[in-house]
N, C-alpha and C positions, 0 to 999 in steps of 0.2 A: 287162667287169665283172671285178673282182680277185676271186679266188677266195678264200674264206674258208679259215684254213687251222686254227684251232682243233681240229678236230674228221681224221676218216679223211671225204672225201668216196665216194658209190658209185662204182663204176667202172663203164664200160658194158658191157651185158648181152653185147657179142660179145668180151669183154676175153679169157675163157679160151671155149677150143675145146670142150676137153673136160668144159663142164660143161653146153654147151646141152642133151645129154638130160635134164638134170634141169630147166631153165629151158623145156623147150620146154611143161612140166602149166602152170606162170604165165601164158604167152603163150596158151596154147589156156583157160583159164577166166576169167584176167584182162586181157587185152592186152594186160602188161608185169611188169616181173619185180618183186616188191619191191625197196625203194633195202634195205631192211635186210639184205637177202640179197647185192646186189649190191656193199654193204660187205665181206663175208665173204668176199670170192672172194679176197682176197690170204692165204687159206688155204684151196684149195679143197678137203683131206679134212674141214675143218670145214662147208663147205659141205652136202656128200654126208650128214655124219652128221646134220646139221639137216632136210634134206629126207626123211629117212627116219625121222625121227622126226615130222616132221610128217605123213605116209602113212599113217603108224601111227596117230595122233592123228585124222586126216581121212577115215581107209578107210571106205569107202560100207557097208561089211558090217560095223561098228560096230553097237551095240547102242542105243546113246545116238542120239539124233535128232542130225545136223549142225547145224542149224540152234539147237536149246540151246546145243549145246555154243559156238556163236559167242557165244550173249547169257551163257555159262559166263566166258569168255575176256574179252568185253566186261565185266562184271561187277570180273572180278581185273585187268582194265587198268584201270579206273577208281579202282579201290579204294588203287592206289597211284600216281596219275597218268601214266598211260604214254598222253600224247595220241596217239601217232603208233598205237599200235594200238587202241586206244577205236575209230578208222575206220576203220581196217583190219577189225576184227568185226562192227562195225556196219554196212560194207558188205556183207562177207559172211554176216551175218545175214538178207541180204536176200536175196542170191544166194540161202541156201538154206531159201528158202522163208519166213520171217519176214516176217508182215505189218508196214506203217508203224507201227502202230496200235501192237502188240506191244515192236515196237522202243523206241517212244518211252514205250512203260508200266515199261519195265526198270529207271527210273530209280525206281521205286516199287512195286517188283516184290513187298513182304513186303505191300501190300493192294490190289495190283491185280487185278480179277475174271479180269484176262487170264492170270493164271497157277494152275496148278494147285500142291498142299499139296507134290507132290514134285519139281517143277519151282523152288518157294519155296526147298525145301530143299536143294537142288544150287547155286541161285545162294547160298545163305546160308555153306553151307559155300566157294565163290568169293571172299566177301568176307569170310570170318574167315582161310582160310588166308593171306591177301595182305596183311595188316596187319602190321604191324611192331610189338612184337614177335608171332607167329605168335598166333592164336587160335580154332583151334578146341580147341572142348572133345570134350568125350565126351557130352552132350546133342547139340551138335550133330551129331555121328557117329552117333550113336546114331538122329536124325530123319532122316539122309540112308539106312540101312540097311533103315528102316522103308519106305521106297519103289524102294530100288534093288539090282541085286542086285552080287553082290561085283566082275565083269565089269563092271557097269556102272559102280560106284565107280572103280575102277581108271582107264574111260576116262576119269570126271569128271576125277579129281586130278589124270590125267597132261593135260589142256585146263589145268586151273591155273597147273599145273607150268612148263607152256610158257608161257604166258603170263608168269607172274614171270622168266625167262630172257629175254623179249624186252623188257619193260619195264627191266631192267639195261642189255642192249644199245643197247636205243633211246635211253634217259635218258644214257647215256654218248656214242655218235657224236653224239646229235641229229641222229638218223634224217631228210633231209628227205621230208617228205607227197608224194607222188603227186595228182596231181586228180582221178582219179575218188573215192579215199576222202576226199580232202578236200571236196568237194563233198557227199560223205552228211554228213559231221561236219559240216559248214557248215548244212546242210538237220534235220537231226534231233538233233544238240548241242547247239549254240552256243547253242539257247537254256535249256540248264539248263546256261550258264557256259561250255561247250565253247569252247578256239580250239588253233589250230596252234600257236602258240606260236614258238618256236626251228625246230620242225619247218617251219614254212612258208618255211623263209630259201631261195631262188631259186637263189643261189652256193653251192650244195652240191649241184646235183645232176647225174646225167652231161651234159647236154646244155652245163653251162655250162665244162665241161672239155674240148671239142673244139674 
């Protein structure tokens, strides 16, 4: 297969030596590394400073539930098309703890029984800040304070934050899909519209470079 050259394809996970301590948290909770990270490695202090930003973002001793903070993230990937991680969250919304049921109500999250008034307000401020140009107001800030506390705000923005960061990256390489998220996204997307898109192109990703 001729290898697509448009874009940076990943390189494979044993490409640098010295970045497996940080690849070995992917392998031990996902069974393989992200292609969007394994993109990154042809600068691996950017690497480093992504993975610790995301520890920070992910740390189990966070105040925020994981599991929001995924359908936080899924929410701001949706809001400005970033299909490649819409499953990336959506799977991991599962991973942490997110029922099907929950998952699939997300898409209707401002009148679904499944979400509570501050829960509402976390994904609203998700999809005002990720719109182009930015929109949150000060009502809205105003109903995310009313249930959360300044700690908690903090972790919400910075799920945002990261989010809008990887939806650039992704929208730029055209990130390709992995199968296990693409399979959630195929099972719980696709049908309010979801596809892989670009992301799903086969000739981008390490296996088809050896």
């Amino acid at each position: 297969m001729t290898q697509d050259t448009r874009r940076l394809a990943p390189l494979p996970a044993d490409h640098d030596p010295g970045l497996q301590p940080q690849f070995a948290g992917f392998l031990n909770s996902l069974g393989f590394v992200p292609n969007s990270v394994l993109t990154m490695q042809r600068k691996p202090k950017l690497v480093q400073a992504f993975m610790a930003m995301q520890a920070a973002i992910w740390d189990p001793s966070g105040k925020v539930d994981r599991g929001l903070k995924r359908l936080i993230a899924f929410a701001a990937s949706r809001t400005v098309g970033d299909a490649y991680s819409m499953a990336h969250t959506a799977s991991g919304a599962l991973h942490f703890g997110i029922t099907e049921d929950k998952l699939d109500a997300t898409f209707d999250y401002a009148t679904s029984a499944h979400f509570s008034a501050a829960e509402r307000a976390a994904l609203d401020l998700a999809v005002h800040a990720s719109r182009v140009p930015h929109a949150v107001t000060d009502e809205a800030f105003a109903a995310l304070r009313a249930h959360w506390s300044e700690e908690e705000i903090v972790e919400i923005v910075a799920t945002i934050a990261m989010a809008g960061f990887l939806a650039r990256w992704n929208g730029t390489m055209l990130t390709p899909l992995e199968d296990e998220p693409r399979t959630v996204g195929e099972r719980h997307l696709a049908k309010r519209g979801w596809t892989a898109g670009a992301h799903a192109a086969a000739d981008r990703s390490p296996a088809a470079r050896r």
